[in-house]
N, C-alpha and C positions, 0 to 999 in steps of 0.2 A: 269229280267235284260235285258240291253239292247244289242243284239248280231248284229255284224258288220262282214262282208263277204270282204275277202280281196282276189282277182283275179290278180294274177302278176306271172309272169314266173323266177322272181328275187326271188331265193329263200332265201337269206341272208335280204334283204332289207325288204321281208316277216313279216320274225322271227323278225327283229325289231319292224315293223310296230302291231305285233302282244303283242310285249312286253309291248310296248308302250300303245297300245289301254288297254290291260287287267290293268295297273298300275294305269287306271280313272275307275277302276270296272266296264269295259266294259267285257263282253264275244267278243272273236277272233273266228271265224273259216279261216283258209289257205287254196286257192288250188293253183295249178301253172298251172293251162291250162283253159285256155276259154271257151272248151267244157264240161269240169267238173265243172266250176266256172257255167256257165248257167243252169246244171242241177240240181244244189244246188238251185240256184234262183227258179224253176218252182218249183223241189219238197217240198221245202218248204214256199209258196208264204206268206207272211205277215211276218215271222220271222225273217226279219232284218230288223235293225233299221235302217239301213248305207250300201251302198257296197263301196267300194274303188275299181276301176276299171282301170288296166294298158292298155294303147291304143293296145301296139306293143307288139302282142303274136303270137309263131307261129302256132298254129293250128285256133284261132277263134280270130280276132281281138276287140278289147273294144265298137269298132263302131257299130258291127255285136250283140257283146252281149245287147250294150245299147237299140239296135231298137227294140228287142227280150223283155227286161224288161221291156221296155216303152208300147207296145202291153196289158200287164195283171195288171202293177204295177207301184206306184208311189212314193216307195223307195228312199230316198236319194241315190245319185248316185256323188260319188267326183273322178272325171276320171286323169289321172295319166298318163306322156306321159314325153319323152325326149329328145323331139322338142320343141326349145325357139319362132318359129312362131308363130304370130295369127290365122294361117289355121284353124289347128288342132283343137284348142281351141273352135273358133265359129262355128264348124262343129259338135261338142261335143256337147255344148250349145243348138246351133238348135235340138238336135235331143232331146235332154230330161235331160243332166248334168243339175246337182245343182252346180257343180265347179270344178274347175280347179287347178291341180299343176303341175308345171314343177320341172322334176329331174332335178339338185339334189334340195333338200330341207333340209330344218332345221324340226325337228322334234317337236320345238314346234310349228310352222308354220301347220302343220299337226294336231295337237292335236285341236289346236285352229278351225278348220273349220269343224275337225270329232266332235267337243263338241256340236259348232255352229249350224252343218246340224242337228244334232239329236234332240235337243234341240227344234228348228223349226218343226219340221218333230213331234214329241210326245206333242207338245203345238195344233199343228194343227187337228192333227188326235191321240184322246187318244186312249192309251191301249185300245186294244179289250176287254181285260178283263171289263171292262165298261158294258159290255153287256152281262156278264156273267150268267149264271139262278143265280150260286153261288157262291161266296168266303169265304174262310175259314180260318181262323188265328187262333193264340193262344184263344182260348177260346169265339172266336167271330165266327158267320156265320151272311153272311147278303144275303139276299134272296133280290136277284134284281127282281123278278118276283111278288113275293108278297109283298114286298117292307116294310121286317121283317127282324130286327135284333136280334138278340139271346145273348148274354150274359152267360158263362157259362148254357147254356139250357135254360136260363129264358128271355121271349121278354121284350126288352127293347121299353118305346111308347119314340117314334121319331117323332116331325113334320118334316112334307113333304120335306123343306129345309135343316134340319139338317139331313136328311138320302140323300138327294140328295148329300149333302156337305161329307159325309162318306163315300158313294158311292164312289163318284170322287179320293178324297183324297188314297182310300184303291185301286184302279183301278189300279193307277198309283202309288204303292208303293216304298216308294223309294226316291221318286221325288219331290222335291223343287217347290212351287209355292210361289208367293208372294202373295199379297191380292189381289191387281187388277187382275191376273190371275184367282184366285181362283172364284170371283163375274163375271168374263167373261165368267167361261164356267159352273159355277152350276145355277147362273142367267139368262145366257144365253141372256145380256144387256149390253149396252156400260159401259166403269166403269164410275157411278156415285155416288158411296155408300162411306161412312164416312168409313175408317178404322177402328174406333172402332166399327163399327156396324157388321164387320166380327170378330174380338176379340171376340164379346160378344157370335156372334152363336159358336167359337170355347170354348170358356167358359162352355157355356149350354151342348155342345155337351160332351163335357171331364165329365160334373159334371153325366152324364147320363149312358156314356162306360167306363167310368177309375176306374179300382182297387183303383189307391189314383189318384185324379183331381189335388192334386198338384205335384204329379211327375207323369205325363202320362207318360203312355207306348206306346199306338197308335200313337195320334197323337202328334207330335215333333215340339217344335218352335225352328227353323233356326234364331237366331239372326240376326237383320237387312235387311232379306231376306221374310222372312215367314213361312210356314209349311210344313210340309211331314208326311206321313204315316211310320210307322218304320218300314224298311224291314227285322227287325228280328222278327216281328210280323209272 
């Protein structure tokens, strides 16, 4: 799941900001100081998808943490200030922000760009888990090293694209792609493929790993969007 790091010395706007995030089944974590928000960043480097980062704090300013995150990481970073200037703004920018709000805001205004950064930010760079040796679900292991999938204990044979395609899809559990996404990053080529020619690998794929092919459990077609991996797999 994807967890967002929220650094504000406003402890009330916080607790919204943190209501808010967890109601798009995001993971929250809160700190209210800059020097504890930074050590959260270092100790745990790659594990957020998102920071939300207040400019004006009194011990460690957003500016001070931002130069600091940008040094090791390339973190979505949406900076948070309640100065209506453009100083601030393109000072933020330069140094490493994905974006900008100024207080006060509207909270869907807020939603819409923490959906936005993240979205961008795990299309660009998949889940680590991608490169996992193993993943392991309801009655599935898939052995990224040996590039084996199991089936209640029994290998299931997979060509090379349809485990790349299972790979990806289980990597990023959870998560909605559409076709052309999906042929972007398992093909790893501009999209130029028939839409049904991805149906058909998800087809073959489902008649291979699914209990029953006509109600999958893995893999999930998103109406009008495309597919995901079920994250109660």
């Amino acid at each position: 799941m994807n967890k967002v790091l929220i650094i504000d010395d406003d402890k009330e706007l916080c607790t919204l900001m943190k209501k808010c995030v967890e109601q798009e089944n995001l993971t929250a974590v809160i700190t209210n100081g800059g020097i504890e928000g930074l050590r959260l960043v270092e100790e745990n480097n790659d594990t957020y998808s998102l920071i939300i980062l207040d400019i004006m704090m009194p011990d460690l300013d957003g500016f001070q943490i931002l130069q600091k995150i940008r040094q090791t990481n390339n973190v979505p970073v949406l900076m948070l200030t309640a100065k209506s200037g453009e100083e601030d703004k393109v000072l933020g920018l330069r140094m490493g922000a994905d974006d900008y709000l100024t207080k006060p805001f509207s909270i869907n205004e807020l939603m819409a760009r923490v959906n936005s950064l993240i979205r961008r930010y795990t299309l660009l760079n998949p889940v680590s888990n991608t490169d996992a040796d193993c993943m392991t679900f309801q009655g599935m292991v898939i052995d990224n090293v040996n590039r084996i999938v199991l089936i209640n204990d029994v290998q299931v044979e997979l060509t090379g694209k349809e485990f790349d395609l299972l790979s990806f899809l289980a990597a990023n559990k959870g998560k909605v792609f559409t076709k052309k996404q999906i042929y972007t990053h398992v093909w790893e080529e501009e999209y130029v493929f028939d839409d049904s020619n991805i149906m058909s690998f998800i087809s073959k794929l489902r008649k291979k790993i699914e209990p029953d092919p006509e109600h999958p459990f893995f893999i999930l077609t998103v109406r009008g969007v495309g597919y995901r991996f079920n994250r109660e797999a």
